[in-house]
SETIFI-284653 format. One line per field, with one value per residue: residue number from 0; residue in three letters; chain; x, y, z of N, C-alpha, C, CB in turn. Coordinates in steps of 0.02 Angstrom, whole numbers, always signed. Glycine has a CB too. Layout:
BEGIN
nr = (NUM / ...) .
rest = (Ala / ...) .
kette = (A / ...) .
n_u = (X / ...) .
n_v = (Y / ...) .
n_w = (Z / ...) .
ca_u = (X / ...) .
ca_v = (Y / ...) .
ca_w = (Z / ...) .
c_u = (X / ...) .
c_v = (Y / ...) .
c_w = (Z / ...) .
cb_u = (X / ...) .
cb_v = (Y / ...) .
cb_w = (Z / ...) .
END
This chain:
BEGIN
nr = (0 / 1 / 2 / 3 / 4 / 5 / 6 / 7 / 8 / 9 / 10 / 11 / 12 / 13 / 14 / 15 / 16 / 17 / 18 / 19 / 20 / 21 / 22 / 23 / 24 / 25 / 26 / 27 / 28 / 29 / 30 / 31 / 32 / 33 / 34 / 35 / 36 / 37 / 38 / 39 / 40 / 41 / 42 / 43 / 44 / 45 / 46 / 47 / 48 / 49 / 50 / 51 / 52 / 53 / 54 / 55 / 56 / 57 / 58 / 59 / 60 / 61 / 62 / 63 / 64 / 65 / 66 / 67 / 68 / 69 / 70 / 71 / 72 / 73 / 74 / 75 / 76 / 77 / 78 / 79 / 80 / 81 / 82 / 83 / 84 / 85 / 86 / 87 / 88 / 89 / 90 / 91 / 92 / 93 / 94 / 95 / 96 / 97 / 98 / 99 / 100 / 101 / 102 / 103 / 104 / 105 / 106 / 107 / 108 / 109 / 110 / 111 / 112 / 113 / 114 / 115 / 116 / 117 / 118 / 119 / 120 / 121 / 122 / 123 / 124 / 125 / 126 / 127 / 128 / 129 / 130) .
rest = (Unk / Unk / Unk / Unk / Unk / Unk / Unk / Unk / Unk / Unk / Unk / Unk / Unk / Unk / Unk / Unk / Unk / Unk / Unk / Unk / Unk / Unk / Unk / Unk / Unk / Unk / Unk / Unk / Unk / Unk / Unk / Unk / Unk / Unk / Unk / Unk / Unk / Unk / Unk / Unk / Unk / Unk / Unk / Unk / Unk / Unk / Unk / Unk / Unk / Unk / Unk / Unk / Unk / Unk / Unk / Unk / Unk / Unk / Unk / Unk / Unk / Unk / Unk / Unk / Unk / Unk / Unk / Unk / Unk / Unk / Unk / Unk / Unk / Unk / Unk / Unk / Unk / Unk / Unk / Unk / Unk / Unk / Unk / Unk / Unk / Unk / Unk / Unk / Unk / Unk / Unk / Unk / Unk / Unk / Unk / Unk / Unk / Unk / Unk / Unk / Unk / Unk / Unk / Unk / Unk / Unk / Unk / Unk / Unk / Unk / Unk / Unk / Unk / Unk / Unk / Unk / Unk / Unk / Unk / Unk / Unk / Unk / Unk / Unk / Unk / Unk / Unk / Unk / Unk / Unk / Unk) .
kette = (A / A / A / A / A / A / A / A / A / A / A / A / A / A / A / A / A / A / A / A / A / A / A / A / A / A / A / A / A / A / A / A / A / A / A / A / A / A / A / A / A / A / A / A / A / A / A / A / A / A / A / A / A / A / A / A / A / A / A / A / A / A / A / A / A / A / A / A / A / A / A / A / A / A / A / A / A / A / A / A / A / A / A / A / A / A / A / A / A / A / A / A / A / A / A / A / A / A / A / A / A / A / A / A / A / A / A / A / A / A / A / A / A / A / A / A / A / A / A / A / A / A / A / A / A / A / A / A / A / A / A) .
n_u = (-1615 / -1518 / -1475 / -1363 / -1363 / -1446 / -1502 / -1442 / -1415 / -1469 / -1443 / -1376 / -1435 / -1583 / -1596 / -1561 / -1673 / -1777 / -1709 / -1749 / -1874 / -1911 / -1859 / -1973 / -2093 / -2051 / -2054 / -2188 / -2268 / -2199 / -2217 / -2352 / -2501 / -2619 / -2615 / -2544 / -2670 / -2736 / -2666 / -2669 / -2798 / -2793 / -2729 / -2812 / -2920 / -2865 / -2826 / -2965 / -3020 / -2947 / -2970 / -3105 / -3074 / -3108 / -3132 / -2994 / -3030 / -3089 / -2981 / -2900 / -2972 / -2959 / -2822 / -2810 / -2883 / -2823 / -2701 / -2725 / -2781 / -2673 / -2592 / -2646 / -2649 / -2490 / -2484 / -2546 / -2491 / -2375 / -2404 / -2457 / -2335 / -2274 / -2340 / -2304 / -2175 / -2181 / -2232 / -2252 / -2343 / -2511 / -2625 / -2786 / -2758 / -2652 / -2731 / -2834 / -2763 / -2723 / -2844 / -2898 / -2820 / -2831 / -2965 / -2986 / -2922 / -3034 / -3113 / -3099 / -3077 / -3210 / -3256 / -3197 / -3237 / -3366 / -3339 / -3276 / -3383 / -3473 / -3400 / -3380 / -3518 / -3584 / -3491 / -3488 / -3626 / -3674 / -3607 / -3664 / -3804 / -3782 / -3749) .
n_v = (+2929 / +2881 / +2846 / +2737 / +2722 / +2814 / +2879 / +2805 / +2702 / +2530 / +2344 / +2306 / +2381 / +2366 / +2245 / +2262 / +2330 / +2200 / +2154 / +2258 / +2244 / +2134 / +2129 / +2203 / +2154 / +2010 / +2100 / +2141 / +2019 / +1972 / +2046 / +2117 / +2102 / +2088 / +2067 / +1929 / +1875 / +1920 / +1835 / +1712 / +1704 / +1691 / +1580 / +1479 / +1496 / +1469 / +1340 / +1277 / +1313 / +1252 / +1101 / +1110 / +1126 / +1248 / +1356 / +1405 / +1551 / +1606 / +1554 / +1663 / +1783 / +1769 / +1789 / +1906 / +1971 / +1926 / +1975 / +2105 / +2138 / +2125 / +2201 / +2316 / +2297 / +2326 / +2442 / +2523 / +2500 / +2559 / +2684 / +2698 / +2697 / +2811 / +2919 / +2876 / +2921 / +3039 / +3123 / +3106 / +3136 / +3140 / +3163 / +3231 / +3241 / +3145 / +3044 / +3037 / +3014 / +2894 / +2798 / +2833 / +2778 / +2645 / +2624 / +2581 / +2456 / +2387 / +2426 / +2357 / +2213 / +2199 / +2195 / +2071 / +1971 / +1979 / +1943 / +1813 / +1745 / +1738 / +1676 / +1544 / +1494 / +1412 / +1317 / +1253 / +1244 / +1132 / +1031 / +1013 / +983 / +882 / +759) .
n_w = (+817 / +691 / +533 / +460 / +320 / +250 / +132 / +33 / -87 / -161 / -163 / -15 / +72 / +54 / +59 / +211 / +266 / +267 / +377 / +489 / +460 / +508 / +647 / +692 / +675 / +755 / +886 / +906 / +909 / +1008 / +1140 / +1119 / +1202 / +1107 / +970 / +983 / +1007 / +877 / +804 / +858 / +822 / +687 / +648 / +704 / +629 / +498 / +513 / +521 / +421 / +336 / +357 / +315 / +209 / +118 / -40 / -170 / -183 / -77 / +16 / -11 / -2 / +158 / +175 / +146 / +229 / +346 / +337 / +340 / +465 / +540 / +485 / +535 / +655 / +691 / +668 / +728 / +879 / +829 / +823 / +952 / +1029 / +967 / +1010 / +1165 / +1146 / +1131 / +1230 / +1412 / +1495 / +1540 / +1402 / +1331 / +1189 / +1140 / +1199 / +1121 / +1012 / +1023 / +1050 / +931 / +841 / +886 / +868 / +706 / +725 / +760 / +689 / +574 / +637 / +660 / +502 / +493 / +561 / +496 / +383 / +383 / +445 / +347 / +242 / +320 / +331 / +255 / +246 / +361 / +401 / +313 / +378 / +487 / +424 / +342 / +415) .
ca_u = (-1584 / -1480 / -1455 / -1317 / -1357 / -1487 / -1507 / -1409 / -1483 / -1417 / -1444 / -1385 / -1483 / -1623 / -1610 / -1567 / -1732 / -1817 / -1714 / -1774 / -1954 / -1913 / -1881 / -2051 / -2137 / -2073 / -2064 / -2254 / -2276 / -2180 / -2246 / -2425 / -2559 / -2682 / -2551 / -2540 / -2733 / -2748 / -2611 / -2710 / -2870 / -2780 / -2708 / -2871 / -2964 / -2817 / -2851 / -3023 / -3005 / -2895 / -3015 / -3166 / -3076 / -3149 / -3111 / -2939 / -3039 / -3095 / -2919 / -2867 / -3002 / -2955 / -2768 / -2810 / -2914 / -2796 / -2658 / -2763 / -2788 / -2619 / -2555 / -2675 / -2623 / -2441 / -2469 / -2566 / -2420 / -2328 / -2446 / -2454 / -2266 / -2254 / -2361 / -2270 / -2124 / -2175 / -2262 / -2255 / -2433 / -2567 / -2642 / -2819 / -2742 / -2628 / -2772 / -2893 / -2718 / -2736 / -2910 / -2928 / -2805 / -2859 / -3025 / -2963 / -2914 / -3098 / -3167 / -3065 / -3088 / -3283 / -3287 / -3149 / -3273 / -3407 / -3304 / -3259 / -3447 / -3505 / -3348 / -3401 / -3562 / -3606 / -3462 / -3513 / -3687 / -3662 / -3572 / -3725 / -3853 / -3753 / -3753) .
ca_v = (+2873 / +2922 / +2780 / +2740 / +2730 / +2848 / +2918 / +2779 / +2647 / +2461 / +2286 / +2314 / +2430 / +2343 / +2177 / +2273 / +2339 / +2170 / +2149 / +2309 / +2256 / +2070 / +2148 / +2244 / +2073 / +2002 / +2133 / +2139 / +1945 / +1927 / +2098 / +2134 / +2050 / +2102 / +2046 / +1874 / +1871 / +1891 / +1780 / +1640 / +1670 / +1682 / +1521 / +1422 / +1522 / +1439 / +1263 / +1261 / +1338 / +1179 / +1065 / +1136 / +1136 / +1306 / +1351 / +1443 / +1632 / +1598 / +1581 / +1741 / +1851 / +1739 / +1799 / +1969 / +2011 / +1936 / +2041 / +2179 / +2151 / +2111 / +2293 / +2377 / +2298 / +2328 / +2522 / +2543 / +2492 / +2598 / +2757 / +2704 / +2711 / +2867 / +2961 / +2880 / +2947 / +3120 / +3151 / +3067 / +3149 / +3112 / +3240 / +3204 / +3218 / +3078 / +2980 / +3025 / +2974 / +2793 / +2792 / +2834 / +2702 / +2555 / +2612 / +2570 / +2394 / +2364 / +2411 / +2312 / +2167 / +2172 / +2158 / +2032 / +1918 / +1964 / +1919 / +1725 / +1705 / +1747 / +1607 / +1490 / +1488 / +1355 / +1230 / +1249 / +1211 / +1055 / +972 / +963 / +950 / +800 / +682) .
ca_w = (+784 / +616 / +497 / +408 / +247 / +246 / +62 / -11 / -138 / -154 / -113 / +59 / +106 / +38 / +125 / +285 / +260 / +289 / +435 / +530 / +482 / +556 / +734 / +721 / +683 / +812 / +939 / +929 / +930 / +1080 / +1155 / +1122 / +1181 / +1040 / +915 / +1026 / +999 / +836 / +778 / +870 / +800 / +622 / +668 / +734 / +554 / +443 / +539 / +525 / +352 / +283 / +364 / +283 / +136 / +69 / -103 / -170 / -157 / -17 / +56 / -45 / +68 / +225 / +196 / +143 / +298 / +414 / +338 / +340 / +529 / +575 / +482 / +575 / +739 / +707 / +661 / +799 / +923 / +815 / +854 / +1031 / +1057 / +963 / +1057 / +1209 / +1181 / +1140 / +1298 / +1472 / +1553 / +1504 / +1370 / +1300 / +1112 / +1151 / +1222 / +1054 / +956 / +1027 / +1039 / +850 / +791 / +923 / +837 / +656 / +718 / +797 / +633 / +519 / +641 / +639 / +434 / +469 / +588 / +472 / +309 / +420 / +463 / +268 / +217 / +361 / +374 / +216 / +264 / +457 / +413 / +295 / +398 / +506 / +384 / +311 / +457) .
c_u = (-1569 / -1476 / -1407 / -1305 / -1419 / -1473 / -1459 / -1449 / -1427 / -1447 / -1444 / -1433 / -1583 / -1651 / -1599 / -1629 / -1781 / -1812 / -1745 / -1855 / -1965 / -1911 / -1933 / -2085 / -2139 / -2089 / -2153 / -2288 / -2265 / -2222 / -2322 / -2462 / -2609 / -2644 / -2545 / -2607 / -2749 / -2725 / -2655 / -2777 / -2854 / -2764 / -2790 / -2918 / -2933 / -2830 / -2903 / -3039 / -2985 / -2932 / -3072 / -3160 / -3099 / -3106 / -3046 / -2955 / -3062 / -3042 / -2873 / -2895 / -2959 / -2856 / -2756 / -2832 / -2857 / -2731 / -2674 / -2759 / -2730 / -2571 / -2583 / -2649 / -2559 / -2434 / -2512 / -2523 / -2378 / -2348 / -2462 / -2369 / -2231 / -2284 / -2344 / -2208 / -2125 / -2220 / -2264 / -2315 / -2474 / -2601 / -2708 / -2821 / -2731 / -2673 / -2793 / -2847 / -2719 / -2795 / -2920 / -2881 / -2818 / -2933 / -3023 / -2960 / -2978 / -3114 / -3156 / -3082 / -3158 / -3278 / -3225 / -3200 / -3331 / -3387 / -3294 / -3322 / -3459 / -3454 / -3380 / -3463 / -3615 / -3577 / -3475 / -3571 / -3681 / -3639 / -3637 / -3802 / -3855 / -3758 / -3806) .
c_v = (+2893 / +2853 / +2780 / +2742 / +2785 / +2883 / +2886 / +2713 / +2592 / +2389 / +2277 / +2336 / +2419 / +2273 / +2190 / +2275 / +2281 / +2153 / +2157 / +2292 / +2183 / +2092 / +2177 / +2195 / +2055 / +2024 / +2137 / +2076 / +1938 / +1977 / +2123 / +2092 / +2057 / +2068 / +1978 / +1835 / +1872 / +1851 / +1706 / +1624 / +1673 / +1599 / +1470 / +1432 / +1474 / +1376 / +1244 / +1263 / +1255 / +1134 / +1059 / +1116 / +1160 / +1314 / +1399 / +1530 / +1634 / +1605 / +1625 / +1772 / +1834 / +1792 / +1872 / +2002 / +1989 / +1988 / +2098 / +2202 / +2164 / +2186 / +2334 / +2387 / +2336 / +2415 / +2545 / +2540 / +2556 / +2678 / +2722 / +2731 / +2768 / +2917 / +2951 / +2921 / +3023 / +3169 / +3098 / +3085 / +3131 / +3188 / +3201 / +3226 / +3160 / +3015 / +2969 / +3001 / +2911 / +2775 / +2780 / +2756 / +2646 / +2567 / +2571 / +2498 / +2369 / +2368 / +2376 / +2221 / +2129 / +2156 / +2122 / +1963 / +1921 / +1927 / +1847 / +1720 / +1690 / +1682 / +1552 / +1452 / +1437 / +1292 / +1204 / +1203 / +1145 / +1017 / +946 / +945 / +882 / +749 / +645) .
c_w = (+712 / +597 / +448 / +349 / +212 / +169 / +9 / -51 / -139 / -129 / -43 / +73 / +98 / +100 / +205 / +285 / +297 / +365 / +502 / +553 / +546 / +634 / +745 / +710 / +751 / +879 / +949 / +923 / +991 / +1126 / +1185 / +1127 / +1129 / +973 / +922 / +985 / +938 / +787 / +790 / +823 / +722 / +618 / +670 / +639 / +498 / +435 / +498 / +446 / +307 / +320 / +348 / +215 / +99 / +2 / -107 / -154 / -113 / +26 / +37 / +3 / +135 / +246 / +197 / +211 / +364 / +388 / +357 / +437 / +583 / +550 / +505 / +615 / +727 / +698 / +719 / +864 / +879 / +832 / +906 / +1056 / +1020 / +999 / +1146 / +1202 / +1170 / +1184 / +1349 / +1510 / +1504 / +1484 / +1334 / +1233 / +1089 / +1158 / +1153 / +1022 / +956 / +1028 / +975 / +799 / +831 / +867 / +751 / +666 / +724 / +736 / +600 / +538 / +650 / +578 / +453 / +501 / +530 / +414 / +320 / +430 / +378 / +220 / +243 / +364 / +328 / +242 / +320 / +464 / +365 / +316 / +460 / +499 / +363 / +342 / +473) .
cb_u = (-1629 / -1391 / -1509 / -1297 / -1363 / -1489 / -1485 / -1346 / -1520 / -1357 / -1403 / -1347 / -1456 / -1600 / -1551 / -1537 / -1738 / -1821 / -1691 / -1767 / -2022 / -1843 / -1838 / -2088 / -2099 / -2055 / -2024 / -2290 / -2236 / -2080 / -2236 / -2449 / -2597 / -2702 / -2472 / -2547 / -2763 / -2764 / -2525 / -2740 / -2953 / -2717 / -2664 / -2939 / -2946 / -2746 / -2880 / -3063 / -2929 / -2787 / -3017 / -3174 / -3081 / -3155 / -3170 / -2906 / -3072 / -3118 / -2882 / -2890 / -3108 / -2956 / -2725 / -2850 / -3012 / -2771 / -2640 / -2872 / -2822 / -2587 / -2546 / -2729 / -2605 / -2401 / -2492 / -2620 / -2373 / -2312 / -2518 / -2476 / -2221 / -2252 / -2431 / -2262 / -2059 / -2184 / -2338 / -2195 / -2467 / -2618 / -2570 / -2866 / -2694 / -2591 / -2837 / -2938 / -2652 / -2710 / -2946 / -2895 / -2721 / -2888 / -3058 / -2908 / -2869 / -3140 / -3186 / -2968 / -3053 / -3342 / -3303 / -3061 / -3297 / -3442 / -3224 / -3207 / -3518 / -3485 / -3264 / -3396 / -3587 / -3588 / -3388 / -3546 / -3752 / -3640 / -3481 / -3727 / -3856 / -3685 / -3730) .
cb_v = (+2810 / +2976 / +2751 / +2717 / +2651 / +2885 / +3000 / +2765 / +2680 / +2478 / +2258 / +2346 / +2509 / +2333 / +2109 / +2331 / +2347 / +2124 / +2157 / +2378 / +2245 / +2019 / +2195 / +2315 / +2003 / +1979 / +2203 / +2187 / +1897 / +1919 / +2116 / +2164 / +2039 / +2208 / +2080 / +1895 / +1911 / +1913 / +1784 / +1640 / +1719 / +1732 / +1534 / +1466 / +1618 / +1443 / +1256 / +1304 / +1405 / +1161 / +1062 / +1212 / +1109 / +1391 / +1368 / +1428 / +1679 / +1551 / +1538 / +1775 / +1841 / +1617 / +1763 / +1985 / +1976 / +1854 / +2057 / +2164 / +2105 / +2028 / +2332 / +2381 / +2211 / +2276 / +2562 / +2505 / +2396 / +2583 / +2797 / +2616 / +2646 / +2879 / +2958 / +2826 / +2914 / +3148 / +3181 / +3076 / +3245 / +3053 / +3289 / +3202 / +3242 / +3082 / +2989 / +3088 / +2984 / +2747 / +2844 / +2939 / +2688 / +2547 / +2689 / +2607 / +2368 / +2401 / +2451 / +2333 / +2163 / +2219 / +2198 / +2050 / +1929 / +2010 / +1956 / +1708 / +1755 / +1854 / +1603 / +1508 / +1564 / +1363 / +1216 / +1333 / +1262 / +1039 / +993 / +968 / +979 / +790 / +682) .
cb_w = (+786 / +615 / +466 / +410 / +215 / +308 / +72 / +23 / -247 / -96 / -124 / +92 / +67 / -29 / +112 / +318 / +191 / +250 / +435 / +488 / +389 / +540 / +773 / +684 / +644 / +815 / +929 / +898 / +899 / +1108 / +1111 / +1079 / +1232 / +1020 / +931 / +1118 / +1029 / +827 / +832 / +951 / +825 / +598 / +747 / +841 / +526 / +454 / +618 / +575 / +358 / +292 / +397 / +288 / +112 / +110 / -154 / -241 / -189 / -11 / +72 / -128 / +99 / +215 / +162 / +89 / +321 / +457 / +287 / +301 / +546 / +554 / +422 / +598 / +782 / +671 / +583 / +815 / +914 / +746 / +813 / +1068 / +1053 / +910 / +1043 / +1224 / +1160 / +1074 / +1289 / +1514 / +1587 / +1554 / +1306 / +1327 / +1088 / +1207 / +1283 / +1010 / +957 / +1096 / +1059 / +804 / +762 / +1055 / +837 / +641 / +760 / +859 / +595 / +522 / +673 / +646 / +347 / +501 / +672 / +468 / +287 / +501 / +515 / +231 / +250 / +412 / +401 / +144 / +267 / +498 / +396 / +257 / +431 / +553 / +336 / +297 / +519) .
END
């Protein structure tokens, strides 16, 4: 794939830019289930989040870690489908190549549950201390 403006600078070529990234959004929204998965549980976190009514740094970490989780996921698809297309058998490099970055997401998304318990785990409990 050659690109047309390849080595040129500009507005265009700028706001194409966001375009290109918009189809890799959604291609791994509509796509991936892991991507699916943690969209939801960013979703249900955000909810629960604005019902808690935790404080403003609080929803600084909350947005940082899910970013954090959601650029993992999406480079991980991206090193899966490069190492698809530059081999069709199965080679145990290829495997350790997806292995090592699925691993990257796993770690990021343990301190991401631990980082939501360590947020959660005052407003969780006052609410049934309080009643």
């Amino acid at each position: 794939m050659v690109l047309k403006d390849k080595g040129k600078k500009g507005w265009r070529r700028f706001f194409r830019s966001f375009k290109y990234a918009s189809r890799g959004i959604v291609h791994v929204l509509c796509r991936e289930q892991n991507m699916q998965l943690h969209t939801a549980a960013a979703v249900l976190v955000a909810v629960i989040a604005f019902v808690l009514q935790i404080p403003l740094t609080h929803w600084m970490i909350l947005i940082l870690v899910i970013g954090g989780v959601f650029s993992l996921e999406i480079m991980n698809t991206a090193i899966e489908r490069t190492v698809d297309l530059v081999t069709d058998e199965y080679h145990p490099l290829a495997k350790l190549a997806k292995d090592i970055s699925a691993a990257a997401v796993f770690v990021f998304s343990i301190a991401a549950v631990i980082i939501g318990i360590l947020i959660f785990y005052e407003p969780v409990l006052s609410i049934f201390t309080n009643e």
